[in-house]
N, C-alpha and C positions, 0 to 999 in steps of 0.2 A: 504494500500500500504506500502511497506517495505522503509524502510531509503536507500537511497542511501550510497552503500560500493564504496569507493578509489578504487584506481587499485593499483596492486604493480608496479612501473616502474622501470627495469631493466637499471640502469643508469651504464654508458661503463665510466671507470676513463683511465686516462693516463698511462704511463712506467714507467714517469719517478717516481714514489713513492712520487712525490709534492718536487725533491729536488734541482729541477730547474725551479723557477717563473719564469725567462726568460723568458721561450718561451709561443709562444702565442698560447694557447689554440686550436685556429681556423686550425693549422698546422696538427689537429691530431683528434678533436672534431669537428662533422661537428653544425652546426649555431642553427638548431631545437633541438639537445642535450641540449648543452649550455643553449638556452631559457629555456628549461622543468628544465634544473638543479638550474635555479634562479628559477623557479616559486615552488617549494616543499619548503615544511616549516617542514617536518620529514621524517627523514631517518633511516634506519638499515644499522649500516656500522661495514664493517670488523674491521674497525680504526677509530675513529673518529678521532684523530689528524690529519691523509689525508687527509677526507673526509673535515675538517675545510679548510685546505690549498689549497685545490680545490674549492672549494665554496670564496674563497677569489680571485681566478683567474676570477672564472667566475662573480662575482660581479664586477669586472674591464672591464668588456662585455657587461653584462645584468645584469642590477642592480637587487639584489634579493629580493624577494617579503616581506622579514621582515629582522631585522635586523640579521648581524652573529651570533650574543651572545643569541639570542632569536631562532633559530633554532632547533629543539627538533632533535639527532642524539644519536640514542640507540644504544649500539654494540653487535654482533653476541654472542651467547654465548661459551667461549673458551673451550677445552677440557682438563682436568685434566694433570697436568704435573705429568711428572715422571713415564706415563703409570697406572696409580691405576686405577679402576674400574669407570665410572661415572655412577653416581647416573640417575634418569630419570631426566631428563633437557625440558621432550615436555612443561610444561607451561610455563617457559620462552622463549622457543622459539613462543610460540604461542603468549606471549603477545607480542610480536613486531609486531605483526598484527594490532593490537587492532585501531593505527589513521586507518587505511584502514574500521576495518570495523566501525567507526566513522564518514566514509566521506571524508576522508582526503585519496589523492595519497599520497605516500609513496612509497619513493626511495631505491633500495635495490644496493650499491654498495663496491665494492670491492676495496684495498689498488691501484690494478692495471688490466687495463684490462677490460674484461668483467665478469659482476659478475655470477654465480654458475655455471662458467666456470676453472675446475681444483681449485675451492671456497667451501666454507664453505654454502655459500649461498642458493646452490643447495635445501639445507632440509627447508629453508624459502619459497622456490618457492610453493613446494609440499606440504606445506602446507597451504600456499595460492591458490592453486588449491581444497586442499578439503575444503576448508571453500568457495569456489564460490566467489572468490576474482580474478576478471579479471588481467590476466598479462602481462603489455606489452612489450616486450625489446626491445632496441634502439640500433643503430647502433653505433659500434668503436671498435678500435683496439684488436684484439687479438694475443698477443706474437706469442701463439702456432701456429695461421694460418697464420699470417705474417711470419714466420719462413718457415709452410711448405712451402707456397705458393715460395720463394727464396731458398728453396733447391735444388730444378731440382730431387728431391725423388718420392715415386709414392704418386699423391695425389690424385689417387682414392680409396686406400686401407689405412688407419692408424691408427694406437692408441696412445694416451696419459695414457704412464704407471708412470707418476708423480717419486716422488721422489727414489732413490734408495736406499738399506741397508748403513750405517755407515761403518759396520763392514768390514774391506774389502773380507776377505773369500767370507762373504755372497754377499757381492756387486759384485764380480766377478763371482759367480753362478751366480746370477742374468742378467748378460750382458750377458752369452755363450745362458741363454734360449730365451733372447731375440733374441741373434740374429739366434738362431735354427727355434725361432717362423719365423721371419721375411724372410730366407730360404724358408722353408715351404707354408708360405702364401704370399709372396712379399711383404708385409704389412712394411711400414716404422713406424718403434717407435722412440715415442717424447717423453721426459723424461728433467726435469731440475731440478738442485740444489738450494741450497742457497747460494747466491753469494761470499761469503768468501771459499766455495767448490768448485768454479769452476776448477780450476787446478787441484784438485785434481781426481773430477770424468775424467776429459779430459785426465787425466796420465792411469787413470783404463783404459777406453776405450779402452788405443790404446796401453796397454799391454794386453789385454785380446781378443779383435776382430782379427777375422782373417784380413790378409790382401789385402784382395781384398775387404771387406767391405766398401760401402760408408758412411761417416762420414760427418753431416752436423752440422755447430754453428754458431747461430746467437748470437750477441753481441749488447746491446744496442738499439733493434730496435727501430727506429723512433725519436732515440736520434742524438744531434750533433755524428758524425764519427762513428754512426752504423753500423754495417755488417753481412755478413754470407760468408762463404767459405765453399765450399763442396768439399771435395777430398776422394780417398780411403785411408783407414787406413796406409797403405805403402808410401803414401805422406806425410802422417799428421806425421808420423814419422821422415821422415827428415825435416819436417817445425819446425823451434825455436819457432815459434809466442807461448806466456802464455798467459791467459785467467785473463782481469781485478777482484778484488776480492769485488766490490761495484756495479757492474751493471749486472742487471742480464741478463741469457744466456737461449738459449733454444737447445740443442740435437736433434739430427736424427741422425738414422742409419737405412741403408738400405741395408739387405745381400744379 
């Protein structure tokens, strides 16, 4: 008979990037999370420094099954800056398998959100699928679907086309196809920044969308004084409201 393999458990983190202890876990993580995230003793994390500061919440909950400092938390492997070529990285990623197939569940989560969800993650999943490594994922917040879901967008047709070009030339091709696409197919596109760009893609936007286009931006979700507001582009033009540059935001647009 074969050794029993872990499962990988899809563990769902918070919004807030762990920069507010305040608030109490329960607001946002429902109870049987929480329990599964004390009871792992190794994880694969986008950050371990989050990953620590969450696990420090939830020991305030449900005391964790060993201590913090004794918790084995391996991190994702990063991809080359500065764009150069990366080398084959599959054995490190495969060894973050390795407590699973030892026996040991093994948490696989993300800085925010749900993990290989618009994540890194995603290539850990698949290959815990071919190695016959059961996966299970748990329920909690996702930006992206909290946003659609508050958009009043169509949320039977959508894509997550992640981040946009820098450059603004290309960044403003990029907005006219999307929203040819979204014309075309009614399909609302989700797309977010890095939080010190928010203003600025918000400025692209609504110099480059026509304006009858629907524009929708969540701000903070699930944080104190969260929102979304959805207007057409022609409202969002005489609206003053700037976009905070530390919290992050999530985009719609629907042509």
């Amino acid at each position: 008979m074969s050794a029993r393999r872990g499962r990988l458990v899809l563990m769902p983190n918070t919004l807030d990037f762990g920069v507010d202890d305040t608030l109490d876990l329960r607001e946002t993580l429902p109870q049987r999370v929480i329990e599964q995230a004390a009871r792992l003793t190794h994880w694969a994390a986008e950050n371990a420094k989050t990953t620590r500061a969450l696990l420090k919440r939830v020991d305030a909950i449900a005391p964790l099954a060993q201590a913090l400092q004794t918790v084995q938390i391996a991190e994702l492997p990063r991809p080359p800056k500065g764009g150069k070529p990366a080398g084959d990285d599959s054995a490190a990623w495969r060894a973050l398998l390795q407590p699973a197939l030892d026996g040991h569940d093994l948490g696989l989560i993300s800085e925010a959100g749900l993990p290989a969800v618009a994540d890194p993650g995603a290539r850990l999943v698949a290959l815990a699928h071919e190695a016959g490594i059961e996966v299970l994922p748990l329920s909690g917040p996702s930006s992206l679907m909290l946003a659609l879901s508050a958009s009043g967008l169509n949320g039977q047709s959508f894509a997550f086309v992640g981040y946009l070009p820098v450059d603004g030339g290309a960044r403003s091709a990029r907005i006219r196809e999307l929203e040819a696409l979204s014309v075309k197919t009614q399909q609302t596109q989700l797309l977010i920044e890095t939080p010190y760009r928010n203003e600025a893609l918000r400025q692209a936007l609504l110099a480059t969308l026509k304006p009858a286009t629907r524009l929708s931006i969540s701000v903070g979700l699930t944080l104190p004084g969260g929102w979304t507001q959805t207007a057409t582009v022609a409202d969002w033009r005489a609206n003053r409201t700037t976009l905070p540059d530390r919290i992050p935001a999530v985009f719609a647009l629907l042509a």
